[in-house]
C-alpha positions in Angstrom: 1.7 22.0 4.8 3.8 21.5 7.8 7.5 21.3 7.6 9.9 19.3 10.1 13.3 19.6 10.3 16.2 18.5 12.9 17.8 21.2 15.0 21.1 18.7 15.5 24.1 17.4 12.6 23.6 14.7 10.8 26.0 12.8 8.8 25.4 14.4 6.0 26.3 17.8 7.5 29.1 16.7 9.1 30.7 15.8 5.5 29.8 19.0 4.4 31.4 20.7 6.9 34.3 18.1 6.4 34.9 18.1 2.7 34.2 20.6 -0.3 33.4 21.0 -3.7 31.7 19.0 -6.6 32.3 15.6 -5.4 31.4 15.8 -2.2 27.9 16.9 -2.5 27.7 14.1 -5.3 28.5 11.8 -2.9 25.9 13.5 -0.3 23.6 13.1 -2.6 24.2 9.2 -3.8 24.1 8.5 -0.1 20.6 10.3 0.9 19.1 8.3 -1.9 19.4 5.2 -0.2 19.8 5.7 3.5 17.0 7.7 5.3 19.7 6.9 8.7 22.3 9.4 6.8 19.6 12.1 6.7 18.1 11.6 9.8 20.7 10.4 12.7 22.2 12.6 14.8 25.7 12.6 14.8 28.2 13.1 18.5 32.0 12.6 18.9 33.1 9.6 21.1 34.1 10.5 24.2 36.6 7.4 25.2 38.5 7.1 22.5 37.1 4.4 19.9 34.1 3.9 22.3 31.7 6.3 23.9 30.5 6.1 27.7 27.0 6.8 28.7 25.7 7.0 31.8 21.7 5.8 32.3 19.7 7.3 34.9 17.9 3.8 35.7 15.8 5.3 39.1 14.6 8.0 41.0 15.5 9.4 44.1 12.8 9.8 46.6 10.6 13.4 47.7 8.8 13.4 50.7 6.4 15.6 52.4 7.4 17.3 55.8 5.9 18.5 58.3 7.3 21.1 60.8 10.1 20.6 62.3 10.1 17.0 60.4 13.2 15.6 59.0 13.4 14.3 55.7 15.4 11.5 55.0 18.4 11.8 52.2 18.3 9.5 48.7 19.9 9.8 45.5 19.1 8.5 41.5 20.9 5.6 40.4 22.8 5.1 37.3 24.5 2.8 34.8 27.3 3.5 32.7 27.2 2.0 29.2 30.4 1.5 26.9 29.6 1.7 23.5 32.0 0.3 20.5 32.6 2.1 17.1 33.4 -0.3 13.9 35.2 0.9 10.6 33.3 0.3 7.3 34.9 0.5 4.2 34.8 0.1 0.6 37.3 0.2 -2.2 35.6 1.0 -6.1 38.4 0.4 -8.7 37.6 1.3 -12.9 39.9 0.4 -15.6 42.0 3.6 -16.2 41.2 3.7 -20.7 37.3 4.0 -19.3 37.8 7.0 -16.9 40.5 9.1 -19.5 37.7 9.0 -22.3 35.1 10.4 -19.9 34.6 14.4 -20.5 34.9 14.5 -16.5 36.8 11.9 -15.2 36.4 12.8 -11.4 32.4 12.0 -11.6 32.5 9.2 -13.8 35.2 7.7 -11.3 32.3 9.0 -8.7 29.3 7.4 -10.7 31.0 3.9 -11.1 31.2 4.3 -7.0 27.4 4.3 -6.4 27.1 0.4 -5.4 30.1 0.8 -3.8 28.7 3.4 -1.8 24.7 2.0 -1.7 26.2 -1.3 0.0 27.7 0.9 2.9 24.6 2.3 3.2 22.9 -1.1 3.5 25.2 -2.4 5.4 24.9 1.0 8.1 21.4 0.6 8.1 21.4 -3.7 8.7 24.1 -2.8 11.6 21.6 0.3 13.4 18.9 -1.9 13.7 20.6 -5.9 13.7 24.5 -5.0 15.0 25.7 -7.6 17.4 29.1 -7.4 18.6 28.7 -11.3 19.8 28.2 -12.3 16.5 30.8 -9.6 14.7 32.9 -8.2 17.0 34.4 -5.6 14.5 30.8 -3.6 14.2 28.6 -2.0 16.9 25.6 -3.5 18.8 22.4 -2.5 17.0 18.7 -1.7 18.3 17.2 -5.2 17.8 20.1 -6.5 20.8 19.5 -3.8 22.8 15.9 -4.1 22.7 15.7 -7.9 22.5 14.1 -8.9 25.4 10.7 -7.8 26.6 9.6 -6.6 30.5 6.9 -5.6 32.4 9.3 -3.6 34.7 9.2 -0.2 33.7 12.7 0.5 34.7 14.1 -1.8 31.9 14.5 -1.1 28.5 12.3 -4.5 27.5 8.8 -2.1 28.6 9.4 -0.3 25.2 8.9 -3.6 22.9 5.2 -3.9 22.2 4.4 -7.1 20.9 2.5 -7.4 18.1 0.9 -10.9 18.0 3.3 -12.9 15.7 3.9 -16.4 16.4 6.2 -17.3 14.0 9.7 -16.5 12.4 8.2 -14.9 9.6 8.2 -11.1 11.5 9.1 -7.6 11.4 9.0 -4.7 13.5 8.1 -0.9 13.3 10.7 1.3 15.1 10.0 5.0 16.7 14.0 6.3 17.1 14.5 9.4 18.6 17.8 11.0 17.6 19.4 13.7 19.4 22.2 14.3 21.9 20.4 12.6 25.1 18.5 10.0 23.2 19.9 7.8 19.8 23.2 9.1 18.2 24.9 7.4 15.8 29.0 8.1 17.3 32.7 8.5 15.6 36.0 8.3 17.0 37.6 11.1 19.3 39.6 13.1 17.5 38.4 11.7 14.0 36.3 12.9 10.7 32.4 11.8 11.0 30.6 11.1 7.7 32.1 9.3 4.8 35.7 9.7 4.4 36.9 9.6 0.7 40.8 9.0 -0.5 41.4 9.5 -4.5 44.1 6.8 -4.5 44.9 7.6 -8.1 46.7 5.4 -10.7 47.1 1.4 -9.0 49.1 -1.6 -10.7 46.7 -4.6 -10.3 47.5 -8.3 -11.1 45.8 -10.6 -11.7 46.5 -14.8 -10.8 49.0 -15.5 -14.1 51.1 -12.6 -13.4 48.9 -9.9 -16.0 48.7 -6.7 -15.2 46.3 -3.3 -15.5 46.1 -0.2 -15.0 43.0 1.2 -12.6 41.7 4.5 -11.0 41.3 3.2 -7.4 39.1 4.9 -4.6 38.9 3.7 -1.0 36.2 5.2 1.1 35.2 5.0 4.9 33.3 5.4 7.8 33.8 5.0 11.3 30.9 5.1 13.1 29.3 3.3 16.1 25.8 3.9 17.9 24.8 4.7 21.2 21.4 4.9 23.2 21.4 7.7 25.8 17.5 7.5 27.1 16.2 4.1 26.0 12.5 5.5 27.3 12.1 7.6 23.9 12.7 5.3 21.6 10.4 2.0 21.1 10.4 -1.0 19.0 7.1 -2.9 18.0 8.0 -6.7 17.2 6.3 -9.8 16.2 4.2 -8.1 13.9 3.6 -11.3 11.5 3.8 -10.6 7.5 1.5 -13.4 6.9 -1.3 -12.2 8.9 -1.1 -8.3 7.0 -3.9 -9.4 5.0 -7.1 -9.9 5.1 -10.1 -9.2 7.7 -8.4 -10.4 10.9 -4.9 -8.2 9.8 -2.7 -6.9 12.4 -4.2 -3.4 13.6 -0.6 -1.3 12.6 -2.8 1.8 13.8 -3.6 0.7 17.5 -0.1 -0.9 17.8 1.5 2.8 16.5 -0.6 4.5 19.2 0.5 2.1 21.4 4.4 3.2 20.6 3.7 7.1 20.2 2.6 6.7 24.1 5.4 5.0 25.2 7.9 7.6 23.8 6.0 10.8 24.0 6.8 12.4 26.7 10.3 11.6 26.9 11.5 12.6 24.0 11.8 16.5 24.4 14.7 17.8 22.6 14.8 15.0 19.7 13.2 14.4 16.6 11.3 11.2 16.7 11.2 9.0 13.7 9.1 6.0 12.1 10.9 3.2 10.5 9.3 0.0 8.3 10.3 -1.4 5.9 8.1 -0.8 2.3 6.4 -4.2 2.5 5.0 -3.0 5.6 4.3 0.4 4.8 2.7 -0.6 1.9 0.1 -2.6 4.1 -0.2 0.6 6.6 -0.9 2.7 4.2 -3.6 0.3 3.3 -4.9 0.8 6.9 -4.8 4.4 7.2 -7.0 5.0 3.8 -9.6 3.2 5.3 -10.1 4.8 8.4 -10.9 8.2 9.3 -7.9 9.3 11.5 -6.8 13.2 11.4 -3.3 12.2 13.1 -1.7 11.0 10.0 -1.3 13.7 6.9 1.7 14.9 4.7 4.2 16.8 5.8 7.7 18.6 4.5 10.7 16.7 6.0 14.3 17.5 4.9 12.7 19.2 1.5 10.3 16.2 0.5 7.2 15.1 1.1 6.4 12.4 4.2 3.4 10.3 5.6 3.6 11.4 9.3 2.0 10.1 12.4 1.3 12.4 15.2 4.4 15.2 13.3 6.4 12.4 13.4 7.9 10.9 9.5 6.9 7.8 8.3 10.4 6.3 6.7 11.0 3.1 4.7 13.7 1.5 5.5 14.3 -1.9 3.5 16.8 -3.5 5.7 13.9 -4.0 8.5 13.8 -7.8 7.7 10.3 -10.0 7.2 12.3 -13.0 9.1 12.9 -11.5 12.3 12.2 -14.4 15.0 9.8 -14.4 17.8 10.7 -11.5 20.4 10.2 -13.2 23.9 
């Protein structure tokens, strides 16, 4: 069995490299369980501060034949530069201080009372990668779904990588190929800052409540700053519309053409990058319906990041369960 594997720093490494000992690889662990973005992004320093400039090759320059003593006329590429914000997420987990000083270990008790805290940052990370929109909440980061929100049949604009899947409706979802590395999807941090989760141990706090009572509480405040940026939009490709209704039955969505359809698209622009495949598991559920009736040799099981994987073409197969079933109508 095959085994895949990124060449660049996730998040996870980055808090690794960032912060020792017991609790942070508890917390790099409670984080991988519920966000395959943490394992899979790569990771790059801002390089404007809070924001992180890009600039887009958006066309060619021109090559011409020439003859003897010819003359060749002069052109250039053209570009686009693209600012790109960062938001701060946080989350504070407080526990009653008699609970944690009758715990044998205090430290991961306080740690294990912090797992919704810390599987709501992950859902709310994932929601902003894909639905982020700065319009709407300035404080976050524009997500894929805005950047890819429009569809083209220009090939120079980043709507020619939204295939459409049929759906009529506002009952939709879409299948992602996201290639992360340094020239194609990055999730960002601040200049000068700490990438991954950042954890404080605020110790003992006074709370009080409305009639003036008070209580004493263990209180931990965690955060991450992080943004997202799309360096080549040609290697990474969203298939919309795909209707939930219509999954079923003999006239269902083909997910296997519209996949081949999206591997295309990104293929050969995606050197240097791992490309991955994200649904969410109603979908997947239905796909893998599809594939196990049909003979097709480019989907088998692979080792990714020391488990497991469905993959398509070498590339992983990941759930992802903020991918809505509402999305509207991409036009």
């Amino acid at each position: 069995m095959a085994t895949l594997g990124a060449s660049y720093l996730t998040l996870a490494d980055r808090l690794k490299r960032t912060e020792a000992g017991e609790q942070a690889a508890s917390i790099i662990e409670l984080m991988n369980e519920t966000n395959c973005i943490m394992q899979d992004a790569n990771v790059i320093e801002c390089n404007d501060g809070t924001n992180n400039i890009s600039t887009i090759r958006t066309g060619l320059p021109n090559a011409t034949f020439r003859r003897l003593y010819g003359f060749v006329q002069p052109s250039k590429s053209t570009t686009a530069q693209v600012k790109d914000t960062t938001g701060m997420l946080e989350a504070y987990s407080i526990v009653d201080k008699d609970l944690v000083d009758k715990a044998k270990n205090p430290k991961l008790f306080r740690l294990s009372e912090s797992t919704p805290f810390l599987e709501a940052m992950n859902q709310t990370l994932q929601n902003e990668v894909f639905y982020g929109d700065t319009k709407v909440k300035p404080e976050g980061f524009d997500g894929l779904s805005v950047r890819y929100g429009k569809k083209s049949t220009d090939s120079k604009n980043i709507g020619s990588n939204i295939i459409d899947g049929g759906g009529e409706g506002a009952d939709n979802t879409s299948i992602w190929f996201i290639t992360w590395g340094d020239q194609h999807v990055s999730l960002t941090y601040p200049e000068g800052s700490q990438a991954g989760m950042q954890h404080e141990d605020d110790g003992i706090q006074t709370e009080t409540d409305t009639n003036g009572g008070k209580r004493k509480v263990y209180q931990d405040h965690f955060k991450m700053d992080v943004g997202l940026t799309v360096k080549d939009w040609r290697s990474t490709c969203r298939i919309a519309n795909i209707d939930v209704s219509d999954l079923d039955g003999e006239s269902a969505v083909d997910l296997v053409d519209l996949m081949r359809k999206a591997y295309y698209k990104v293929k050969r622009h995606s050197a240097g990058g791992q490309t991955c495949i994200y649904c969410n598991t109603n979908l997947l559920m239905h796909f893998d319906k599809q594939v196990e009736s049909k003979t097709n040799i480019h989907f088998s099981y692979q080792e990714y990041l020391g488990e497991k994987v469905l993959t398509y073409k070498g590339m992983p197969i990941r759930a992802c369960d903020q991918i809505l079933d509402n999305e509207a109508k991409v036009s």
